[in-house]
C-alpha positions as CSV (number, residue, x, y, z in Angstrom):
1,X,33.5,-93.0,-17.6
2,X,35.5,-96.5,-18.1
3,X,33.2,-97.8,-15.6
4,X,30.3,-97.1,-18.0
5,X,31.2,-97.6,-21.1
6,X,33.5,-100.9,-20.3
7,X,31.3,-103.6,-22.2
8,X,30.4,-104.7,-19.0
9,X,26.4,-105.6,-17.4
10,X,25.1,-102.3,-16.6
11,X,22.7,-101.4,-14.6
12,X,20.0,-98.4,-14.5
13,X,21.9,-96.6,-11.8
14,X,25.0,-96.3,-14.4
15,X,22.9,-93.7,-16.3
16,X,23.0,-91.2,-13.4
17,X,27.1,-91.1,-14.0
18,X,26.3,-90.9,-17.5
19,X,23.7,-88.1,-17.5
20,X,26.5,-86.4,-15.2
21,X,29.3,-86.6,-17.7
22,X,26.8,-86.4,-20.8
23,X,25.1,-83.0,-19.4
24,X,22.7,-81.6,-21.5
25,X,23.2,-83.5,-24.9
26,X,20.1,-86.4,-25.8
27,X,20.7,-89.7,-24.3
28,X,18.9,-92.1,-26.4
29,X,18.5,-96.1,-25.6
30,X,18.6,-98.7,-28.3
31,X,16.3,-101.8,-27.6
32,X,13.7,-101.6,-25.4
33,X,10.9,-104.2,-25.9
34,X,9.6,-103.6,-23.0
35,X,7.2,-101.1,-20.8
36,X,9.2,-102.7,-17.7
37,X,12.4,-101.0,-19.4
38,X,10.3,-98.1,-20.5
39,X,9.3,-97.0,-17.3
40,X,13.2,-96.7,-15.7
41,X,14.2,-94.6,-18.7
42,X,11.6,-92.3,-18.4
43,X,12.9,-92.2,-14.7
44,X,16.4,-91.9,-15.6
45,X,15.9,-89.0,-17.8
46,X,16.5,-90.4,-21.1
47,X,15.8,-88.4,-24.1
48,X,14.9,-91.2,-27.0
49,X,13.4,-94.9,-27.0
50,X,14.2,-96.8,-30.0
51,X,12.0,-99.6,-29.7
52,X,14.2,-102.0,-31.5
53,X,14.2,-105.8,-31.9
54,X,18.2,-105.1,-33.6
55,X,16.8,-107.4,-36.3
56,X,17.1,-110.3,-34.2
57,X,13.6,-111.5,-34.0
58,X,14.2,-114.3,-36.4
59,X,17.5,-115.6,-34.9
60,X,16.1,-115.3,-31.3
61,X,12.4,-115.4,-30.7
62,X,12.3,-111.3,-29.6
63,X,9.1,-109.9,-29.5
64,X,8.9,-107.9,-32.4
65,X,9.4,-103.6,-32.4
66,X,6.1,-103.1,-33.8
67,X,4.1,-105.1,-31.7
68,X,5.3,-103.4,-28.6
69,X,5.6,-100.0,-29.6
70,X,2.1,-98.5,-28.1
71,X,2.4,-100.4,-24.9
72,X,5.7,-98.6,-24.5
73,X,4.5,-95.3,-25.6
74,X,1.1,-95.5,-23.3
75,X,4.2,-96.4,-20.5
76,X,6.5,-93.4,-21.2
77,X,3.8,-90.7,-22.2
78,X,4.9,-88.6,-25.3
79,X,7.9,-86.8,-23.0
80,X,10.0,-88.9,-25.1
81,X,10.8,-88.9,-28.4
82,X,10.9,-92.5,-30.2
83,X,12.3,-94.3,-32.9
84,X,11.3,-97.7,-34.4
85,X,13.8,-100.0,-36.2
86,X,13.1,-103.8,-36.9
87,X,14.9,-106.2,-39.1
């Protein structure tokens, strides 16, 4: 699990070791902004999207949570739960 959790780039593939050592318990994903991300996490058998800007929008130009929301939710379908967060 070092290899996952080490603060390092991840990539999608990491979640398989983590769904493995996680088991059953909800994996959710902070900070998608994206239906390109969206569509991997649905494949990777993530529980939760929080579509989340991590109140960065002003400091960094992000697209903000809100305006992204339904484009992710029409990407994932409803077999996820979500959770919206914006600063």
């Amino acid at each position: 699990m070092q290899e996952v959790f080490s603060g390092d780039a991840h990539s999608w593939e990491d979640f398989t070791e983590l769904r493995r050592a996680w088991g059953s318990k909800p994996i959710m994903l902070k900070g998608l902004l994206s239906e390109e991300d969206a569509r991997p996490a649905v494949g990777y058998r993530m529980d939760e999207i929080n579509v989340s800007d991590h109140g960065g929008r002003q400091l960094d130009g992000a697209v903000a949570s809100l305006d992204v929301v339904l484009e992710i939710v029409e990407t994932a379908g409803m077999i996820l739960r979500y959770n919206l967060t914006w600063g």
